[in-house]
N, C-alpha and C positions, 0 to 999 in steps of 0.2 A: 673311331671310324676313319679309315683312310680318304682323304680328298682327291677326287680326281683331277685331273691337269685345268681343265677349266677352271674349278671350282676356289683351287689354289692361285692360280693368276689373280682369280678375281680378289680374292679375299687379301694379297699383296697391292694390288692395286688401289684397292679401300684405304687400307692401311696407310700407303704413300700419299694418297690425296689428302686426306686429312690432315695429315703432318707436313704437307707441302702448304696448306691454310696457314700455319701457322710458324711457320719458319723456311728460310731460301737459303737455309745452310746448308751446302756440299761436303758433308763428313769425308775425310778423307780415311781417317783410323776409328774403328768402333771396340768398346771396352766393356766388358763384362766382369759386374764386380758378386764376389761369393759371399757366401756366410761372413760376417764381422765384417766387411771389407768395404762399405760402404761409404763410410767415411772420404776415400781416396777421388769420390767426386768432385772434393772441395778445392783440387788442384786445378780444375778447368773453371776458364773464365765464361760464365754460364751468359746464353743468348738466349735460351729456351728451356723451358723444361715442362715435360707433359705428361700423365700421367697414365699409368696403364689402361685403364679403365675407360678414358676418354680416346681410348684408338681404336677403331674399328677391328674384330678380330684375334685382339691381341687376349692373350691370357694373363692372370689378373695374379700376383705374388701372393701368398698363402703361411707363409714363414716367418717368424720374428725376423726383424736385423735386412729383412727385402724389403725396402720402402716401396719399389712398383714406381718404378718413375723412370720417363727416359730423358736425357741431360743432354742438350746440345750448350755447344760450344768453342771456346778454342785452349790451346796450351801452344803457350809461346805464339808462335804464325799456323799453327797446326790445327785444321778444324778435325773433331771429334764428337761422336754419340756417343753417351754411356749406358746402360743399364745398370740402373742401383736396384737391383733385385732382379734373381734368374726363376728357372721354373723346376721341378722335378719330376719325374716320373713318381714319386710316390706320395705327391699333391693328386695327381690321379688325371694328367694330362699324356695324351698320347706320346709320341716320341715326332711326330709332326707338329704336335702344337708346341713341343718344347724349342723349336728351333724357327719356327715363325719367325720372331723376329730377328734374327740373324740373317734371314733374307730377305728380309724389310732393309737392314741397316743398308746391306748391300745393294737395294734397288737404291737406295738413296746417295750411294757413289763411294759405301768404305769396300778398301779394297787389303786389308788389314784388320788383326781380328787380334785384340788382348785380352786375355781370359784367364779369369782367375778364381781358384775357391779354396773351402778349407778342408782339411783331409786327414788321417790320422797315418803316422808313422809306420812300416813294415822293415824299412834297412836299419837293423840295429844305431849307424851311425846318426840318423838325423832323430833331431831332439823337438820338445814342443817351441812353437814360435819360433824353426829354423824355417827360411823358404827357398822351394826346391822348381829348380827350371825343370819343367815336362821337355822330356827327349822323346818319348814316347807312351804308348797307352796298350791298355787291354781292355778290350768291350765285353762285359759281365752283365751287361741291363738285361738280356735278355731280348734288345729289341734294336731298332735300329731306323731312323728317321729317313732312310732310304727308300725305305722297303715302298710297294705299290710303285705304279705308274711312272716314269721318269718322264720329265719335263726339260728337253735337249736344249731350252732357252736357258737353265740354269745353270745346268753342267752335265757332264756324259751320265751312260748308265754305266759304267762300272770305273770310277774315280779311283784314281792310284793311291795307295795311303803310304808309300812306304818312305815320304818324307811328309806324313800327318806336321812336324812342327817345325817351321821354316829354320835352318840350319842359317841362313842371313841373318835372321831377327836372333836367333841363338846367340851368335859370334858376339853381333849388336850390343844387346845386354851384358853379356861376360866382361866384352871391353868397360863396359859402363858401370856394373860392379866392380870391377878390379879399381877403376878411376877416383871410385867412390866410396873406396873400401867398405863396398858391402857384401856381408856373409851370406854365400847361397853355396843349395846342393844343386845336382842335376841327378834326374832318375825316370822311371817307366810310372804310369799312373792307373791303378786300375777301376773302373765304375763298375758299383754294384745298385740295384735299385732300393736301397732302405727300407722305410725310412730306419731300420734300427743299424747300431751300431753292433761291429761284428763279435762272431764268439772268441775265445782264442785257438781254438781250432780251425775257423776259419782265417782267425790271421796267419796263422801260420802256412794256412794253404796258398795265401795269394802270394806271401814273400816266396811259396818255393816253385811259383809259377814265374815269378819275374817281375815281380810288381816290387816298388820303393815304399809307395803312400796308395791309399785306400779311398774313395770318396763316394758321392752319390751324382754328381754330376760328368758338365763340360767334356765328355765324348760325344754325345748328341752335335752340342753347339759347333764342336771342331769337325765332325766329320762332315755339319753340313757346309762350315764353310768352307772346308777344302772340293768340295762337290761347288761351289760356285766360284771356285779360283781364287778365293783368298788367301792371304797369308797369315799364318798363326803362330803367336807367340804366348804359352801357359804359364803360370805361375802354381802352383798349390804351395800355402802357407800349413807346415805342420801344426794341429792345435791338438793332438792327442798320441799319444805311445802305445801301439799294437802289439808291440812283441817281448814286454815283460811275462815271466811267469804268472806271477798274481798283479790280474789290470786292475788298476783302479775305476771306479766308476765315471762314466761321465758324464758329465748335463749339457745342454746347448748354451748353458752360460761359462761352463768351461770353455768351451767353442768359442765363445765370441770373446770372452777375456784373450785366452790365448793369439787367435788373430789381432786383434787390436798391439798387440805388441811389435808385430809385425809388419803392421798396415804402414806405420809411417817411412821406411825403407824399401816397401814396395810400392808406396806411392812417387818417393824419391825415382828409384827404377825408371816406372812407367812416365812418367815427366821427362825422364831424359829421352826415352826408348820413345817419344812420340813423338819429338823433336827431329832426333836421325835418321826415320822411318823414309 
């Protein structure tokens, strides 16, 4: 059910209060971490941490490897919220509730959005546990966390997408991979709503729509926050190969094995990346 504009303030406003009880942190950068990737909370020096459940409104993590917690704190001089666990559409939450808190983070002063998940391979060249900077997306959900009533206190009603992922924050990183010699690709990302993992027929379809990697999130969360002025910088970590002839099976402990390989270079990354912001 879509929320009307009242009923959305309100329930932002809940939200804020509560978390305003219990910390006077002014997040500057907010971070959302995907499948395996949770680990990468341990780089912020924690002031708070609160857990989903105990926020008014908020939707509650459902998925192994999503702890449901939100992370305040600092990196370096840099204050920061994180999310250690996201939400999905095929948890069976609307396309509003999945982006809640994204503009919670931003009633609370981020004005910068890191986002990251894990996603399976469609460009022959990237391999499992390579990780690929989002240049762009393709919206496959079906749905779209805009849709109903627009609220002109957040952002316009028809938000420009055709730089969805800050070409600043882009450059940012690249320099800071090159510095750091760390291996990344850059490509297009497509959301599909799962929960299953795809045929190879259909992977073949999304590679010859223009897609790199395959996921089931983080369009929701980027489109709302570019609808509220933020800036966005994506990560997806390859944890699987779509475009063998005969795929191998895979488990979500594939999934988390595979990220976790990865996690600590793109924790390096985002450590620097929140730093220059």
């Amino acid at each position: 059910m879509i929320m009307s504009i009242e009923e959305q303030r309100r329930a932002i406003a809940e939200a804020v209060t509560e978390i305003r009880g219990r910390t006077a942190e002014m997040p500057q950068t907010a971070v959302i971490l995907g499948t395996g990737l949770g680990k990468t909370a341990e780089l912020i020096e924690q002031t708070e941490v609160i857990e989903y459940q105990d926020i008014p409104n908020f939707p509650v993590s459902t998925v192994e490897s999503h702890k449901g917690r939100l992370i305040f704190g600092t990196v370096g001089d840099k204050s920061v919220v994180a999310m250690q666990g996201r939400f999905h559409l095929y948890e069976g939450y609307s396309a509003q509730q999945l982006v809640f808190p994204v503009r919670v983070m931003r009633a609370l002063g981020a004005e910068a959005l890191l986002i990251s998940n894990a996603c399976g391979a469609l460009n022959h060249q990237f391999k499992t546990s390579d990780m690929m900077f989002i240049t762009d997306h393709i919206n496959l959900l079906g749905t779209n966390p805009l849709i109903g009533p627009n609220d002109d206190s957040l952002g316009p009603r028809f938000p420009d997408m055709s730089r969805a992922y800050s070409r600043r924050l882009l450059s940012i990183a690249e320099n800071i991979a090159q510095t750091e010699n760390i291996l990344y690709r850059k490509g297009t990302y497509v959301a599909v709503p799962g929960p299953n993992l795809e045929t190879p027929a259909e992977y073949r379809y999304l590679h010859i729509i223009g897609a790199d990697a395959v996921g089931m999130s983080t369009v929701p969360e980027v489109l709302a926050a570019r609808h509220c002025g933020m800036e966005v910088f994506g990560i997806s970590i390859i944890t699987d190969e779509g475009y063998h002839d005969e795929l191998p099976e895979v488990s979500l402990a594939d999934v988390i094995k595979a990220a976790a390989v990865a996690e600590p270079e793109m924790t390096r990354l985002f450590a620097r990346l929140i730093a220059e912001i």
